[in-house]
N, C-alpha and C positions, 0 to 999 in steps of 0.2 A: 504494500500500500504506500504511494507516496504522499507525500508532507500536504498535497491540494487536497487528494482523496480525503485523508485526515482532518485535516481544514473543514472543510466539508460536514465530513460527519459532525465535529465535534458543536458548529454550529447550529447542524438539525438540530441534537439534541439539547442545546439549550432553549431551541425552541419549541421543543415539546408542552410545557404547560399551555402556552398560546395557543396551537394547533391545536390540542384537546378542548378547548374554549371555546374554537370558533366551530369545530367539529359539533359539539354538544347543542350550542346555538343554532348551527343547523338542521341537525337531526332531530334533537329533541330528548336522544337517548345517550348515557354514555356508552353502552354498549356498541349502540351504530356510528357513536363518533370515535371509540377507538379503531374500529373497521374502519372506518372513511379515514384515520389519520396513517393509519398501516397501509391501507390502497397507496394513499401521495407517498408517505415515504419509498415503499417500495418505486414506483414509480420515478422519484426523485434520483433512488439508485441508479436506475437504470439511466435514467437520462442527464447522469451529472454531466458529460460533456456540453449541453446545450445550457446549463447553467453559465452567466456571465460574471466570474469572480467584481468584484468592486460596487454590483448590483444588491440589491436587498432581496434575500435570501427569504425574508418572511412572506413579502408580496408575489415571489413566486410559487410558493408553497399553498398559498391563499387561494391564487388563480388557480392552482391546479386541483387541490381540493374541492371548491366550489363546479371545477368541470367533470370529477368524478361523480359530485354528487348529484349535480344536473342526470349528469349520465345514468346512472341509477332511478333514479325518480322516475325519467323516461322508460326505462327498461320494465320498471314495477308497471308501469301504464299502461304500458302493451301488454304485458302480461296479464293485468289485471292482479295483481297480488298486493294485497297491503299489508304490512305485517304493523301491528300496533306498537308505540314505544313504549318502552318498561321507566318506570319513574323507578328510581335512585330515591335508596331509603338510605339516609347516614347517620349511624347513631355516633352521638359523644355523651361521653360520662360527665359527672358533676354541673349540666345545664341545668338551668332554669326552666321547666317545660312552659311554663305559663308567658317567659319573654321570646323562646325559641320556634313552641310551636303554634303561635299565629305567621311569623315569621315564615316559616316553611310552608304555611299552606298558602300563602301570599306570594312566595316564591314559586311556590308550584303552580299556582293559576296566572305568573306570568309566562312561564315556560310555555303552560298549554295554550296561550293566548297567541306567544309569538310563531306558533304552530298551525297557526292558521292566519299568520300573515302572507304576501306574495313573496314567492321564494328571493324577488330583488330587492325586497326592504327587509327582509328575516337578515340577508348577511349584510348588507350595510349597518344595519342596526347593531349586529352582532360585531362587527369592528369596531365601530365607534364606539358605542356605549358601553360593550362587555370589555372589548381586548383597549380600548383607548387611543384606537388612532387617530388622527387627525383626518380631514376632509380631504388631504394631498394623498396622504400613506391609503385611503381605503381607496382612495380612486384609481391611485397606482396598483393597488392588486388585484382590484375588479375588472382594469385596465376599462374605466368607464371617466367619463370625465368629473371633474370637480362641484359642477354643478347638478352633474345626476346627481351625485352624493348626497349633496345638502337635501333636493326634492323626495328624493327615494327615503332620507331620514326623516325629515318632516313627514312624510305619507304614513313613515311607518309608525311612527310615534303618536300622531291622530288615529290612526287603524287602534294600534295595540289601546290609548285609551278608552274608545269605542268599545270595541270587544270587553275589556276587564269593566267599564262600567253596565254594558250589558247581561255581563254573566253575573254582576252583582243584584241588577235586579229582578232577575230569573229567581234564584236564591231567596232571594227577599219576598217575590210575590208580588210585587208594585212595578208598575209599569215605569 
């Protein structure tokens, strides 16, 4: 292995907690966003030579991701298979159930909310808001411009509060 290949890797896996971030954001499941992060990686392997050292390694990883999982989604379509995602149950000791577990089920009904946004505001929203990039970094990995960005987050951001206040007054029983 030489000092690039190395390079390379040791990079990926710094960026491993991101990749499972933005994976998760888009699936919905950790299970199908470890899948999705394994697909790119392997992929990345393969195709290190077309990586361009001095480039950002994140926004290529981004782009490819999100094209695997396009690629998926389509495949499930034709097929007709929908497999439902599995919510991620995490216990910790010594919590407070009474400050944690409103929390978590508020967390959980955003998750399911942003599961039913359009797949082009699920991962903008998912950059920006989850992994923290700025309007330049997610446009460069969407390779969409700066201004879809902004619209696509605003769209997504009115969606998702729509949804969560609808699903709130389903709940409730009041219109």
């Amino acid at each position: 292995m030489d000092g690039r290949s190395s390079s390379f890797r040791s990079e990926l896996i710094l960026l491993l907690p991101r990749l499972r971030r933005f994976g998760h954001a888009l699936t919905g499941s950790a299970d199908a966003a470890d899948d999705l992060v394994q697909d790119a990686l392997e992929r990345a392997m393969r195709r290190q030579a077309q990586y361009e050292p001095g480039t950002r390694l994140d926004s290529w990883m981004y782009r490819m991701m999100q094209t695997i999982w396009i690629d998926e989604r389509r495949k499930q379509t034709v097929r007709r298979q929908h497999a439902p995602g599995l919510t991620d149950v995490v216990q910790t000791r010594g919590e407070d159930g009474r400050v944690s577990f409103p929390a978590r089920v508020e967390l959980e009904d955003v998750r399911k909310a942003m599961q039913l946004l359009p797949d082009d505001c699920r991962a903008v929203l998912a950059l920006v808001s989850i992994d923290g990039l700025s309007y330049a970094e997610a446009a460069e990995a969407l390779a969409i411009p700066a201004g879809t960005v902004m619209s696509r987050l605003a769209r997504a951001r009115r969606l998702l509060v729509a949804i969560l206040d609808s699903s709130k007054k389903d709940v409730s029983g009041h219109d």
